[in-house]
C-alpha positions in Angstrom: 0.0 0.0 0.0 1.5 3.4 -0.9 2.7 5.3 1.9 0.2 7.9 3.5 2.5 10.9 2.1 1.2 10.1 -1.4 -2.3 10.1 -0.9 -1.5 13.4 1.1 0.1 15.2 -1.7 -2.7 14.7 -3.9 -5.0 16.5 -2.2 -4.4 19.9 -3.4 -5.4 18.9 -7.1 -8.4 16.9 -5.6 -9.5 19.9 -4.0 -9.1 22.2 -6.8 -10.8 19.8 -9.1 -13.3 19.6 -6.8 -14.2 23.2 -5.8 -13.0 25.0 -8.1 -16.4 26.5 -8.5 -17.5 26.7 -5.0 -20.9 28.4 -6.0 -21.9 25.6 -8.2 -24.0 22.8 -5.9 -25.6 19.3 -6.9 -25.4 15.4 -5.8 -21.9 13.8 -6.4 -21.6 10.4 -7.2 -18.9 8.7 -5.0 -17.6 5.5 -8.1 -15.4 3.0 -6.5 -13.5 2.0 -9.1 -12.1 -1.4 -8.4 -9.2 -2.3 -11.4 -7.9 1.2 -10.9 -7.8 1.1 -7.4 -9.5 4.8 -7.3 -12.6 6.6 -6.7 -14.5 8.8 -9.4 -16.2 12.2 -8.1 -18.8 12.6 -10.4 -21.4 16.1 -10.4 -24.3 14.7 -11.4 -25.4 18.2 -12.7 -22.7 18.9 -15.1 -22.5 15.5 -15.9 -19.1 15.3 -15.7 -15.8 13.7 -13.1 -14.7 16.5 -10.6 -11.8 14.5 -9.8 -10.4 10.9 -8.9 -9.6 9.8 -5.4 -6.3 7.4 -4.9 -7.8 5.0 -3.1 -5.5 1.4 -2.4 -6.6 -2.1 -2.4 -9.2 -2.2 -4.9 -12.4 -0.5 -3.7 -15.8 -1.6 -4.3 -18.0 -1.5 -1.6 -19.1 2.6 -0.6 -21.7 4.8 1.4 -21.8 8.3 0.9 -24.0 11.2 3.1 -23.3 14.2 4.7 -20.1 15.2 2.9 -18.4 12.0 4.4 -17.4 8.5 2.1 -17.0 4.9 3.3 -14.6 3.1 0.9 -14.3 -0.6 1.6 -11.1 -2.1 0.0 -10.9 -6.0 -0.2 -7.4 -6.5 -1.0 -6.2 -3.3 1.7 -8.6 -5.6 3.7 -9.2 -1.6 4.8 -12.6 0.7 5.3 -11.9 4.3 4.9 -13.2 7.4 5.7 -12.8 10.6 3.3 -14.5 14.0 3.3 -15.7 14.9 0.4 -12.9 17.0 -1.1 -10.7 13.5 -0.8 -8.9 14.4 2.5 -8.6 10.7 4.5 -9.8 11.3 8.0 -9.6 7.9 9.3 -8.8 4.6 8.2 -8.5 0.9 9.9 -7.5 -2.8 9.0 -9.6 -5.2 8.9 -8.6 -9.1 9.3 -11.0 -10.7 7.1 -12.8 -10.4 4.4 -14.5 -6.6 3.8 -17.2 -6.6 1.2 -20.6 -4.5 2.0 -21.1 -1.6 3.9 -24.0 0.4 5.2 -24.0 3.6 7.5 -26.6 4.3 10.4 -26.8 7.5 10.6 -29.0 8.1 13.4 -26.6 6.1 15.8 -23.5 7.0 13.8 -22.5 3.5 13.5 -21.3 1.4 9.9 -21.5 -1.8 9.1 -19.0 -4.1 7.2 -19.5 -7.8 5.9 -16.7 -10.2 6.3 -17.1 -12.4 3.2 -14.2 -15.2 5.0 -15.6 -15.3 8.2 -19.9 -15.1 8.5 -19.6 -12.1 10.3 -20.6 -8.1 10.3 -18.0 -5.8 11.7 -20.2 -3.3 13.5 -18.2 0.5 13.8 -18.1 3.7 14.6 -18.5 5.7 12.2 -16.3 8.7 12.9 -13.0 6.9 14.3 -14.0 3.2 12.8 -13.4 2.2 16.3 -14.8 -1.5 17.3 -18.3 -1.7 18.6 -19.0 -5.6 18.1 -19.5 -8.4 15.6 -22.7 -10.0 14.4 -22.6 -13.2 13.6 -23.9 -14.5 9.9 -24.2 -17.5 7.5 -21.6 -18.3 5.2 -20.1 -15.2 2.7 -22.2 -11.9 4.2 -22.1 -9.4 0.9 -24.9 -6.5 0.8 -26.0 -4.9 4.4 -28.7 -1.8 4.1 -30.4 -0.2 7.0 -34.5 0.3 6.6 -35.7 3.7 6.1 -37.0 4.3 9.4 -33.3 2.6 11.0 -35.2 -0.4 12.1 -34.0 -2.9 10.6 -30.7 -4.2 9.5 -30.5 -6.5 6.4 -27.4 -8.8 4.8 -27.6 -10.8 2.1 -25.8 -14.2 3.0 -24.8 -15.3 -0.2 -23.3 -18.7 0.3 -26.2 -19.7 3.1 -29.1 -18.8 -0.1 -30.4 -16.9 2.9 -31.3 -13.3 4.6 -30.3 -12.0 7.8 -32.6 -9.3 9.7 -31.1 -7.4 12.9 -32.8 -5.2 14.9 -30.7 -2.0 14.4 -30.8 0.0 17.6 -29.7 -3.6 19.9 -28.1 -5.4 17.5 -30.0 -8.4 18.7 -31.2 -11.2 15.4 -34.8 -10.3 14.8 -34.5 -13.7 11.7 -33.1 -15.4 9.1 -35.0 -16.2 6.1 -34.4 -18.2 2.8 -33.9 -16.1 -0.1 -33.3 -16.9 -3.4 -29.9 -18.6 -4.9 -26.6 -17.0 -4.0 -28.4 -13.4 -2.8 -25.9 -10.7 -3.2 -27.3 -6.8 -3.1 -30.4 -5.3 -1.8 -32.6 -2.4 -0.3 -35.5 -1.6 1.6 -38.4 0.1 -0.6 -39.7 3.5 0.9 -42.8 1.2 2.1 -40.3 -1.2 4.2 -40.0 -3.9 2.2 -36.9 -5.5 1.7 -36.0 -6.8 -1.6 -32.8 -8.7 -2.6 -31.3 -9.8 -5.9 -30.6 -13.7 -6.4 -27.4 -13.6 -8.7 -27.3 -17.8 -8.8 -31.5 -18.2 -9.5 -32.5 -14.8 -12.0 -35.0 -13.5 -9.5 -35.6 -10.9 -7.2 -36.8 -11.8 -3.1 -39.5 -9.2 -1.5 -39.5 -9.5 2.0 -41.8 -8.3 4.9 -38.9 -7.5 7.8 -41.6 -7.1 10.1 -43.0 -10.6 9.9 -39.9 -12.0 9.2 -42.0 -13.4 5.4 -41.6 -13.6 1.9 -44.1 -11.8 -0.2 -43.1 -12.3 -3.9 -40.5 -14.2 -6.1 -40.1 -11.8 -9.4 -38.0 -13.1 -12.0 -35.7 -10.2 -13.4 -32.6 -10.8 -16.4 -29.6 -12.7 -15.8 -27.6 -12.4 -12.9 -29.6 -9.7 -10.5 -27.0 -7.4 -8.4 -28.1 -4.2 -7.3 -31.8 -2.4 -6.1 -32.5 1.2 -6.1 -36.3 2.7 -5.9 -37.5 6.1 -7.3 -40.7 7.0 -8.5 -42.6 4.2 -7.0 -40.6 1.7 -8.9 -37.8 -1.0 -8.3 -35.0 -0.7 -10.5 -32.5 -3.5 -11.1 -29.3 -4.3 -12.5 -28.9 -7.7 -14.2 -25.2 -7.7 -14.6 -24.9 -10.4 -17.0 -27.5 -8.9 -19.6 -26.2 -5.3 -19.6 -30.0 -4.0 -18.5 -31.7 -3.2 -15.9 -35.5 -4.3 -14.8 -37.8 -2.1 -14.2 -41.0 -3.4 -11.5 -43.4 -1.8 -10.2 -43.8 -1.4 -6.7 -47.8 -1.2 -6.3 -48.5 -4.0 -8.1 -44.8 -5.8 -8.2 -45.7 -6.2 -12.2 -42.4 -5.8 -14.5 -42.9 -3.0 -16.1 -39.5 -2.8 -18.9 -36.0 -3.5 -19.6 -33.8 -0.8 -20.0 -30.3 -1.2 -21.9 -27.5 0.2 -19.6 -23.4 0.0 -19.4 -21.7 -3.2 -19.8 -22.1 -5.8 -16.6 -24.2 -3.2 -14.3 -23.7 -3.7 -10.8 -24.1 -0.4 -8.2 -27.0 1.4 -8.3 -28.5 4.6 -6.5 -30.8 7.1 -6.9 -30.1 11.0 -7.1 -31.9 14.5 -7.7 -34.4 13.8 -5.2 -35.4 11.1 -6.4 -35.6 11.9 -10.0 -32.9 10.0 -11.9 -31.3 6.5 -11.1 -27.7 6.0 -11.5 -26.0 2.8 -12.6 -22.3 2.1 -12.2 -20.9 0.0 -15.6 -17.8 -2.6 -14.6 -17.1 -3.2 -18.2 -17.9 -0.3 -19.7 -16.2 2.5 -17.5 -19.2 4.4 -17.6 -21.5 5.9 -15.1 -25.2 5.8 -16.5 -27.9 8.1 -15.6 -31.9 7.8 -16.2 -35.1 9.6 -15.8 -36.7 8.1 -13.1 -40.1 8.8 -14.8 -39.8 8.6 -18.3 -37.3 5.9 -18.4 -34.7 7.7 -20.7 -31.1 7.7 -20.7 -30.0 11.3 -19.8 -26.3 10.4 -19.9 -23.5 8.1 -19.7 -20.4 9.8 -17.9 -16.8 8.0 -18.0 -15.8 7.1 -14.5 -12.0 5.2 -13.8 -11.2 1.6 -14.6 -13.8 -1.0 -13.3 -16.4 0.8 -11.5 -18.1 -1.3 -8.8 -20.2 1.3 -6.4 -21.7 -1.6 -4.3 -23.7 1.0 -2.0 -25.2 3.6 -1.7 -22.5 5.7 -3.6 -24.8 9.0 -4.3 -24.5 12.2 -1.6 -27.3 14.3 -2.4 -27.2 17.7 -2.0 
C-alpha cells in the first residue's frame, strides 16, 4: 500500500478539481473504481468527473452522506473514511474479508461484511473504532439499513439466505431463505426488503416485520443491485447489460432498460428523480429519468467501477 504521504500530496489537485467552483451545488456520485484502485467524483449536474480519489486495495464496496465517504477495499482488507474533497480522515485494517457496507446514521454506526468469516463488523462511524461483531451465515455481501433505522439486512450469499437485525440492539430479529446466491439489496420507501438472487434470475420481497416472503419476481440474468425512485424497483442484471424495471404497487415488471456493460451499483439521485447505474465493463457511469425511463447520460468514470452501495451524496 503506498505510503500515506502520497495520498496526502494529492490532495491539493483533488480539491481544486473539486471546488473549483465553490458556487456551483448538486449530488456527487462517490464510483469505487475497483481495477484502478480509485474513486471517481462525479457532479451529477454537469454530468461530468470533478476529480479521482487514490484510493488502495481495490475498492468496491461505498456509502456516501453528509459530505463523508466509506470506501471498503478487499485487497487493503481496509474501510476508509474521506471528506468529500478526498482528504482521509480515518482509516482501519480489517482481518478478514470486507465486502458491503451500510452507514446508520441516526446512531453513527457502519456496518461491514466479512465475506471469510460469517460475520458483520459493527463500527463507529467517525474513528472506525470496534463496537462488536454479528454473527452470519456463510459469505455476508450486501448490508442496508431500513428507512425508518429499524432494521438491519445482509444478504448471506453462500447460506441462499437473509439475515434481519434489529438495528438499535443489534440483537437477530431472523433469518430467512432467499433466493440462490443473494448478493445486493434495499428496503423500498414502504419497508420492504427486496434482494437480488445472482445464482436463481429473481428478485426476493421480504416483509422485515413478519420475518415473510411476499413475492419471487423473475428479473434478467444475474440480478445485483436495487435502487427505488418513483414508485418503482430498479434492477441491475449484470450479466445482460439491462436493468428491470417493477413496479412497486403492483410488483408487475414493467421494462427493460439497456444500460453499461455488466451493471452492478446502483443509487438514486436528484431527489429522487434519476437512477444512477455504475458500468464494470464499460467505465461508464449511466444516468436515467426516473419517470420517463430515458437515458440522460453516460459519464466516464475510472477503470472498473463497482459502487456496491449507496454511492450518491445528495445535495
Amino acid at each position: 500500500m503506498p505510503a500515506p504521504t502520497s495520498l496526502t500530496r494529492s490532495l491539493p489537485t483533488l480539491a481544486a478539481a473539486l471546488f473549483i467552483h465553490p458556487a456551483a451545488a448538486g449530488d456527487l456520485a462517490f464510483v469505487t473504481n475497483q481495477s484502478s484502485s480509485d474513486l471517481s467524483v462525479i457532479d451529477l449536474t454537469t454530468q461530468r468527473e470533478r476529480a479521482r480519489i487514490p484510493v488502495p486495495g481495490q475498492p468496491a464496496g461505498v456509502v456516501a452522506h453528509d459530505g463523508m465517504v466509506w470506501v471498503v477495499a478487499p485487497e487493503a482488507k481496509s474501510v476508509r473514511r474521506f471528506a468529500a474533497d478526498g482528504t482521509l480522515q480515518a482509516e482501519t485494517t480489517l482481518d478478514g474479508g470486507p465486502t458491503g457496507i451500510a452507514l446508520d446514521p441516526a446512531r453513527g454506526r457502519i456496518f461491514v461484511s466479512d465475506w471469510f468469516n460469517a460475520r458483520i463488523w459493527v463500527r463507529d462511524a467517525t474513528s472506525l473504532a470496534p463496537i462488536t461483531e454479528l454473527a452470519t451465515g456463510a459469505a455476508p455481501a450486501g448490508l442496508e439499513i431500513s428507512p425508518d433505522g429499524r432494521w438491519l439486512a445482509a444478504a448471506v450469499r453462500d447460506a441462499h439466505e437473509v439475515a434481519l437485525f434489529e438495528a438499535e440492539t443489534l440483537a437477530p430479529h431472523a433469518t430467512l431463505p432467499a433466493g440462490t446466491r443473494p448478493y445486493g439489496l434495499g428496503f423500498d420507501p414502504s419497508g420492504r426488503l427486496w434482494v437480488g438472487n445472482v445464482g436463481s434470475n429473481d428478485v426476493s420481497v421480504i416483509d422485515p416485520a413478519a420475518a415473510q416472503p411476499i413475492a419471487t419476481l423473475p428479473v434478467g440474468e444475474r440480478p445485483y443491485g436495487i435502487a427505488f425512485a418513483r414508485g418503482r424497483a430498479f434492477v441491475t442484471n449484470q450479466y445482460a447489460d439491462t436493468v428491470s424495471v417493477i413496479d412497486l404497487a403492483s410488483l408487475d415488471p414493467l421494462t427493460t432498460l439497456d444500460v453499461g456493460e455488466y451493471p452492478e451499483g446502483i443509487d438514486v439521485a436528484a431527489g429522487g428523480a434519476q437512477v444512477v447505474v455504475a458500468g464494470w465493463f464499460s467505465n461508464t457511469l449511466t444516468v436515467i429519468d426516473a419517470a420517463s425511463l430515458k437515458v440522460l447520460a453516460e459519464i466516464p468514470t475510472g477503470d472498473g467501477p463497482r459502487a456496491f452501495g449507496r454511492f450518491v451524496m445528495e445535495d
